[in-house]
Phi, psi and omega in degrees: 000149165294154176328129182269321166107281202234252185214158217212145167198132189249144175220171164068017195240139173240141154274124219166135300340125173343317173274017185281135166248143166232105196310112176237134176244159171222167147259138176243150169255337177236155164295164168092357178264150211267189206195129167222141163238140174232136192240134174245122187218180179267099184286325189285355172266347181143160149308199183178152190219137154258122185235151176239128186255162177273121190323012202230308173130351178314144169277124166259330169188155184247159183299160182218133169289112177333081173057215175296341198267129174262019145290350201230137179207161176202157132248170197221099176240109196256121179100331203260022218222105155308166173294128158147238183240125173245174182212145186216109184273141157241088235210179186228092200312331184251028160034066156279189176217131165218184180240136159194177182233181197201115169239120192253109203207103168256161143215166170235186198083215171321128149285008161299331181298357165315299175286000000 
């Protein structure tokens, strides 16, 4: 996907076959910017896991569920994503199949621009 900026919104996308993992790389430009993915999916067909990987592969932090909704999962890092290639994996830890959408967003400054 291109640099993102602002915000990115992906729909209509399934990990399908069960052992698919699916790879989105971005950029960043400057250091210091925060970062959010938020994945929206069908909690009652199986999970589904978000990872933000490191240009290396390192894992930098994995989804967390989004309030009450098991539907809804993200991650959220304010301040912490250098200039340079990030990646945000999607998969399905108990190997499952789902549907899900995905909103992708950096900014720097206020972390409220988040929101």
């Amino acid at each position: 996907i291109p640099n993102i900026g602002t915000e990115l919104e992906l729909v209509d996308l399934a990990i399908c076959p069960a052992t698919d993992d699916d790879v989105f790389q971005f950029a960043v430009n400057a250091s210091g910017t925060h970062f959010r993915a938020t994945v929206s999916t069908d909690a009652s067909r199986g999970d589904l896991e978000a990872r933000l990987l490191s240009s290396t592969g390192s894992t930098i932090a994995t989804s967390q569920a989004l309030g009450s909704d098991p539907d809804v999962f993200e991650i959220r890092l304010v301040n912490r994503l250098a200039a340079g290639t990030y990646f945000v994996q999607i998969s399905a830890p108990t190997s499952v199949e789902n549907n899900y959408s995905i909103v992708l967003k950096t900014c720097t400054g206020d972390p409220s621009c988040l929101d």
